[in-house]
Structure formats: C-alpha cells, structure tokens
N, C-alpha and C positions, 0 to 999 in steps of 0.2 A: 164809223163803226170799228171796233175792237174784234181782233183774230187772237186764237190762241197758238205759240207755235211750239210743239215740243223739242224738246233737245236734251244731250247731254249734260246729269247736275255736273257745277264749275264749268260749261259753257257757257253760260247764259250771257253774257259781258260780250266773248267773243263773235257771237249767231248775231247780238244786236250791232255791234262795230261792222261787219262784214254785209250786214244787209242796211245799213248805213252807206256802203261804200258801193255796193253792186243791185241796189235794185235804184231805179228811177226814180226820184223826187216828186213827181205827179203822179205814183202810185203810192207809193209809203210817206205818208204824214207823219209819223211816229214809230219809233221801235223804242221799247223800254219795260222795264222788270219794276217790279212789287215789292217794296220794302217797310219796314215799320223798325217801330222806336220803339223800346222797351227795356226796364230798368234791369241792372243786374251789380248783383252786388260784389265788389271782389277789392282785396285791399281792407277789407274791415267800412268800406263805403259804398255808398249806393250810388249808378255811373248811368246814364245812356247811351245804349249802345246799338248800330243800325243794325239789321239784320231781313236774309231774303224772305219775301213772305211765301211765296212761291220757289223753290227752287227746280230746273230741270225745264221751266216754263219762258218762254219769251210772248210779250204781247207786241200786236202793229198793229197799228189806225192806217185806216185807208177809205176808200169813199171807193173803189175801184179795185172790190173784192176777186171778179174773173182776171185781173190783168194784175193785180198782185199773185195770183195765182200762177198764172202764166211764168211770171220773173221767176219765183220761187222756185219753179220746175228746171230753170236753168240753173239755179243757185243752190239746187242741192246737186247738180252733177258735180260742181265747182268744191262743194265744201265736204259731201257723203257723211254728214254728221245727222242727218234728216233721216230716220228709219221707217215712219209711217206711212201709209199707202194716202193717207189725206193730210196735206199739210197745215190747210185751214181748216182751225177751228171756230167757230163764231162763237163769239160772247153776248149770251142773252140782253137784252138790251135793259128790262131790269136792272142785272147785276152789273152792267157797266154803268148804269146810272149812281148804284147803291156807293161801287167803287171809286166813284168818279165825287160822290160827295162825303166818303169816308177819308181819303187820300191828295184830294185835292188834285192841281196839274204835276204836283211833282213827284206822284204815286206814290207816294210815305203816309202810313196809315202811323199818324203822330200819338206822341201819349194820350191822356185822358187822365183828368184827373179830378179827384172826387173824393168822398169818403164813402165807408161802409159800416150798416147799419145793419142788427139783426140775419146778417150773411149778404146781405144785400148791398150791392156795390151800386151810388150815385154818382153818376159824372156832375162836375158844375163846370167843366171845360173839358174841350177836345173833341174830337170823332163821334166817342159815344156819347155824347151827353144829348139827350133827349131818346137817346136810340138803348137803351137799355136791355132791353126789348131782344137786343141781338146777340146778347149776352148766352153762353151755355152753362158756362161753371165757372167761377173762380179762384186762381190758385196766388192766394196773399204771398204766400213766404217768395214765390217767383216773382211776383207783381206785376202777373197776367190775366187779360180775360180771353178765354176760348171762347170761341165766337160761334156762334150755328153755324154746323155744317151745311145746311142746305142751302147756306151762301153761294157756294161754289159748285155741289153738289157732286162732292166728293165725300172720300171719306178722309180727307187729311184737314187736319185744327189747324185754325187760322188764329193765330198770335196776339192779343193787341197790347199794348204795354197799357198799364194804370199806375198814378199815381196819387199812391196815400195820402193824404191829410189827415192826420186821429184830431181828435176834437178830448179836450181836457177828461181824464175820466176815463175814457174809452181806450181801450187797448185791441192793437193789431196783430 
C-alpha cells in the first residue's frame, strides 16, 4: 500500500534519499515521487521535458504501515523537516490503482498522444488513451491535459502532457 508524506517543495529528492538510508528495508518497499512528461516549447521547437507532478509530496510503499510508522517517528527527530502531527498518509486504494496504471512502475505519467477533434482531445497512445474520460480541459498551445481533480482530491491540476498529431486539413 502507498502513504503520502508531506515535506518541504525542493525536499522532495532529499526525504526520499534519507528514508532510503534510515528506515529498514522490511518496512519501506519504495520511497519515490511523481513525475510526467510534457512538451514545451522553447528554441522555436517542441522538446520534452520531465517535470514533478506532485511537489512538496513524497510517496512509500510498505505492507507494514504501524512499524513504518514507528521508523518515521524517529526519523523526523533526525531530520525536523516533518511538520505534521500525522505523518502517514494513505492513499486510496482506488487512486493508487488509477496511478499505478496511468504511470507505470517508474511513476512517469508519460505523454499521450492523439489528435483533436471539434475541441475534443483522442489519445491513440499513452496513459490516456481509452481514459478520456479523465480529461478536465484542455490547453493546445501548452500541449497539456488537466486532469479531474477529484483524482487526488485536491484542489491542485495534475499535468498530463499530449501530443498532437493534425491530420491534413485540420489546424491546431
């Protein structure tokens, strides 16, 4: 199961290296952060570029939620970058599924790429494609899709990068 652990934004690298290093390997399966691919354009060309999808956020897999728990209590005395009275968070199981088949194992929510028709953006590869559906708005000239919030259930947009295909004719 997936915990959420807040921290410091530009900690995020560090909290995962350091609970890498001080919690017990038969507690922590995983510690790792949220990224995606999405195009930008700079140079007069269009480039991908990685980017955090979460910042301020660290996720750990564990199977041994009380005793990652446990570690944690020592490991914020060690580190004091930990400001909340709960350190775990759990993540719905749902939306770790959602995440887990939008991002794969290496948590990179990768491009998607498709055309759009009458405002309407089709994947025919990537992440979204059949998942449409998850779509909120989106913004061409960025050559992103915001995603439902109630992914996360927050209120912060989640990123996904698309890329265009125009089809003869058709302008973007």
């Amino acid at each position: 199961m997936w915990y959420v652990l807040k921290c410091r934004e530009g900690q995020e690298e560090i909290i995962i290296r350091s609970c890498r290093q001080h919690l017990s390997a038969q507690v922590l399966e995983e510690a790792f952060q949220f990224s995606s691919r999405r195009m930008k354009k700079y140079l007069g060309e269009w480039h991908i570029d990685t980017f955090q999808m979460f910042p301020g956020y660290v996720f750990l897999q564990s199977s041994h939620p009380e005793r990652l728990s446990e570690e944690l209590e020592q490991f914020r005395e060690i580190t004091s970058v930990l400001e909340q009275d709960r350190l775990l968070l759990p993540v719905e199981k749902e939306k770790e599924q959602l995440f887990r088949a939008l991002c794969g194992s290496g948590h990179v929510l990768d491009l998607s790429r498709g055309s759009v028709k009458n405002g309407c953006f089709r994947a025919v590869e990537g992440p979204l494609a059949g998942r449409e559906n998850l779509i909120r708005k989106l913004d061409l000239h960025k050559r992103i899709a915001v995603l439902d919030r109630r992914l996360i259930g927050s209120d912060r947009d989640i990123w996904a990068g698309i890329d265009i295909k125009t089809d003869i004719g058709e302008a973007v």
